[in-house]
Structure formats: C-alpha cells, structure tokens
N, C-alpha and C positions, 0 to 999 in steps of 0.2 A: 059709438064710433068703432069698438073692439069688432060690433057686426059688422059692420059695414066697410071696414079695412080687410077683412078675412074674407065676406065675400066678393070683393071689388078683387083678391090675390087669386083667389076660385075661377071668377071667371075669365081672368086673363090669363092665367097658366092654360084654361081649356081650352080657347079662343087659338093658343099657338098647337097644344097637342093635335085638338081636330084638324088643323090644316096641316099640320106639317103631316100627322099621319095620313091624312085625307079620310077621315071619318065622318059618319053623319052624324051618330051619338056623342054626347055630352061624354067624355070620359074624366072630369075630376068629381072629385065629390070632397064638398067639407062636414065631414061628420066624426064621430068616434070609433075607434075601433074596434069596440068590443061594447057589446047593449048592456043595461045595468044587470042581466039576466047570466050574463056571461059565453051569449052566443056572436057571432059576427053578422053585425048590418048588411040584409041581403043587396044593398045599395049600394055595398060595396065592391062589391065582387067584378071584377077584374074594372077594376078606376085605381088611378091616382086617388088620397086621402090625404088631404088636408085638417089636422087635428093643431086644436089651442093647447099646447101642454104645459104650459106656465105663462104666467103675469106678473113682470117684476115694473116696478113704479123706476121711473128714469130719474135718478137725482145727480148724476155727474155734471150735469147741467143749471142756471139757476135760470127761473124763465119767473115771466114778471108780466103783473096783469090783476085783475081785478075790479080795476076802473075801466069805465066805459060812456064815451061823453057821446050825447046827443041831442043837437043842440046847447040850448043851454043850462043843461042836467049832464050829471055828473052818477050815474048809478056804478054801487059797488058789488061787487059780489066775489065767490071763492075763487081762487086763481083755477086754472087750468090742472087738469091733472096729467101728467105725461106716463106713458109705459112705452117696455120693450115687451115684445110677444116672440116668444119662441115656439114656433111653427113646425112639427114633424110631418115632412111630405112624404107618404107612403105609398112603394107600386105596388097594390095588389090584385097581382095576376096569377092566374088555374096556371101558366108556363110561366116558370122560373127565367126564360129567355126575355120574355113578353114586361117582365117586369121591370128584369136590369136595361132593356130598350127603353122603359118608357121613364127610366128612375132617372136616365145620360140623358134623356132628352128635358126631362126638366131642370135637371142640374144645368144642363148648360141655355136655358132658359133666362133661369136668374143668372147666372154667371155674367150673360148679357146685358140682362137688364137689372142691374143690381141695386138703381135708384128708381121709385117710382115720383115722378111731381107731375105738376099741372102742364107742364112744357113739353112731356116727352108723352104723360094719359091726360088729355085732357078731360076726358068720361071720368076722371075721381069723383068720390061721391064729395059733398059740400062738408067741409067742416077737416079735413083729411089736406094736408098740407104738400107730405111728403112721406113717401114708404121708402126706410135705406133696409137690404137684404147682407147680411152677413150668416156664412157658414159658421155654424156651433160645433168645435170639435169636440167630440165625448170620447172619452177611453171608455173598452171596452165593457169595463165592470159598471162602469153608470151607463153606460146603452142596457146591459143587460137587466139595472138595477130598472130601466126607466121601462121596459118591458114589461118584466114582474110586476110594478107597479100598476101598468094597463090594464092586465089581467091578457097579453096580448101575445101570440107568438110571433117570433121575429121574422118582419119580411124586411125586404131592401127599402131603405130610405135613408134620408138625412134630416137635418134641425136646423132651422134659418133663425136668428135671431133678427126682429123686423122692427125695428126701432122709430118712434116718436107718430108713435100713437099716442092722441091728446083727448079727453076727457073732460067734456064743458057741459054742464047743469045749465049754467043762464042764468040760474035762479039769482034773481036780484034782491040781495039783504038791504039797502037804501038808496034813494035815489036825493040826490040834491043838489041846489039851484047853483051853476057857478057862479064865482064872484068877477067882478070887474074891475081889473088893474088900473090904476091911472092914468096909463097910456091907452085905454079904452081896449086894450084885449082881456080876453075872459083867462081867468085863471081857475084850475078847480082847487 
C-alpha cells in the first residue's frame, strides 16, 4: 500500500500541475534524489520529486481487527499495520524562479486538498481508505541534517506528513466454524 499511496499522491499532484501550468509532459516524478552512485536521476531534472524519507508505524491510535467472517467461518489473522509517511516534495528546476513557481503551486495544492478519501478521489487505489496531508515543520539544522543525509544539495521543497497508511498481508493464520447462539444467531 506504501506503493500505491505515493503513486496515487504522484499522480494527482501531476494531474493539477499539467493543467494548471498547461503542459503536455508529466512534470512530477516520485523517485530519489540522488542515485546510490551519488549522481542526480536524469528523470529528474526540472520535475517536482516526490521522495519517501521515513516510515514511522502509527500507534496514537488503537485499531482492531484480525478477525474476518465469512459466512459461517470465522478466519483470523494479524491486524492491520498502520503508518505515517513523510513525504519531501521537491522543485527541481535549471531556474531557481521555475522552482519556487512550481514548489507555491504545489504547496498550495495540498493546502487545498488536504484530505484524500473515496468522496472527494474516487480513482484511490483499493485497499487505501484515506490520505490526511499535514505540513512537517523542520528547523533549519534538521533540514540541513536531512540533506547531508541524502547525499543531496538543497533545492526548494517542503515535508508532508501523510497519515494512515494501512498495511494488510491477508495472510490467514486460522480459519474456524462459527458457533450458534440460542437465539439462532452465529457468534464467532
């Protein structure tokens, strides 16, 4: 689901850039910054960049699950896994203008659309519930620290924290017969 939450976030951030700038080319790109080589993805060169730069597991929450009836089977398996994704949107553009244009235009993008659900994108991919967009404010010594890290020089961007991303295997550990209450409803 981590795929397919970040490219379902790809293509609708492009989806607005193209049109509103009236372009024919694809201008985001979700990739890395910098290749394990230490050169920059020719892919990226003048696009918005969409990078995963952490995975934190959502526990402020308690969510509950494991069981799963159908019919009258009763299968269990591991709950759900939830995370936040912190997303660094990056414009990089050959003009320093070109970038901070396209960095205000996706800013205010999400600003807009700051909830994604089934109500508002119906096109989510299956399994993806809801995408909430919150800005990550970093001081500037962990921007810089989160650079260095990259291996990346600093262009214009920001960091959305993208909350309740869910993580489901399926995988069924037992399955078993429900039983029948007295009142003739099934109970598992």
């Amino acid at each position: 689901m981590i795929d397919s939450a970040l490219e379902f976030i790809n293509d609708q951030l492009n989806q607005f850039l193209t049109i509103n700038f009236g372009l024919d080319d694809e201008v985001t790109v979700l990739n890395n910054l910098v290749e394990s080589n230490g050169s920059e993805p020719l892919q990226n060169q003048n696009k918005v960049i969409i990078t995963l730069i952490n995975l934190e597991q959502e526990t402020a929450k308690q969510f509950y699950g494991g069981q799963v009836r159908s019919g009258d089977q009763v299968a269990t398996m591991s709950p759900a896994v939830h995370f936040n994704l912190d997303v660094l949107v990056t414009a990089s553009f050959d003009n320093y203008n070109e970038s901070l244009k396209f960095l205000t235009s996706a800013v205010g993008y999400f600003q807009a659309n700051n909830v994604f659900n089934r109500k508002n994108q119906p096109s989510m991919p299956e399994g993806i519930e809801a995408l909430h967009f919150e800005i990550e404010n970093t001081p500037y010594e962990k921007t810089h620290n989160l650079w260095s890290a990259l291996g990346a020089k600093y262009q214009p961007s920001i960091i959305y924290k993208v909350r309740h991303v869910t993580v489901q295997s399926e995988q069924v550990h037992t399955t078993v017969k429900s039983v029948e209450h007295t009142t003739g409803q099934a109970i598992p």
